[in-house]
C-alpha positions in Angstrom: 0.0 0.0 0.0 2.8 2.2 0.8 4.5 1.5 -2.1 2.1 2.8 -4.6 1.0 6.0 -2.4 4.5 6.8 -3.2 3.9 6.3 -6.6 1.2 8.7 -6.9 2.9 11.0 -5.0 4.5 12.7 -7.9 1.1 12.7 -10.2 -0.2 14.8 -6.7 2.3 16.9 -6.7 1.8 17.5 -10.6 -1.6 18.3 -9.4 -1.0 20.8 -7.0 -0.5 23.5 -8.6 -3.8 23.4 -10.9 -5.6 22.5 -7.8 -4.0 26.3 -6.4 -4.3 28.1 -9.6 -8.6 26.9 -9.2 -8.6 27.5 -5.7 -7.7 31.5 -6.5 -10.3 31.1 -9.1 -12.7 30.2 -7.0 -12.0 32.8 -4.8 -12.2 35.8 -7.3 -15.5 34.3 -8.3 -16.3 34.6 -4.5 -17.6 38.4 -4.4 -19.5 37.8 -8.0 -21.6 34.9 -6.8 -22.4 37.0 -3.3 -23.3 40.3 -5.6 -25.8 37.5 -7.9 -27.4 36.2 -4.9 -30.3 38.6 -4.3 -31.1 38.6 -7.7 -31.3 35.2 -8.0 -33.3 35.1 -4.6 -35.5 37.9 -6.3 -36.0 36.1 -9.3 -37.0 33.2 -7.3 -39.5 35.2 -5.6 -40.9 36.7 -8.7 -41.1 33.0 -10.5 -42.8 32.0 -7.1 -45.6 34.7 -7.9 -45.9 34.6 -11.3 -47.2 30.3 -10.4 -49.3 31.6 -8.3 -50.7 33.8 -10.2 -51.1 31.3 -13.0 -52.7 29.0 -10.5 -55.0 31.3 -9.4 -55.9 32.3 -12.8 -56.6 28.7 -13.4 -58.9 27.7 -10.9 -61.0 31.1 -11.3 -61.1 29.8 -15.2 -62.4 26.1 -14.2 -64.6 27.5 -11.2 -66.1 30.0 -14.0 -66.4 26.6 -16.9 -67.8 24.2 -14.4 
């Protein structure tokens, strides 16, 4: 078992700086994805009321048929 960890030891290492250069990525993406947030909670909000709306809308439409 020991034997090939230290095989893959250089394949991590290899690694390691990719796994860095994402990590920073991810990071600069950090304050975009918290500045997106309440508009994607808005929108969720709106596409919330717009179904219930619709649903509304419905039922008054088969309560006014029926």
């Amino acid at each position: 078992m020991q034997k090939d960890a230290l095989i893959l030891l250089p394949d991590a290492l290899a690694l390691l700086p990719d796994a860095l250069a994402l990590s920073t990525d991810v990071l600069a993406l950090l304050p975009d994805t918290l500045v997106l947030l309440p508009y994607v909670l808005a929108l969720s909000a709106d596409a919330l009321t717009l179904q219930g709306i619709a649903k509304f809308n419905l039922l008054w439409i088969n309560e006014m048929l029926y």
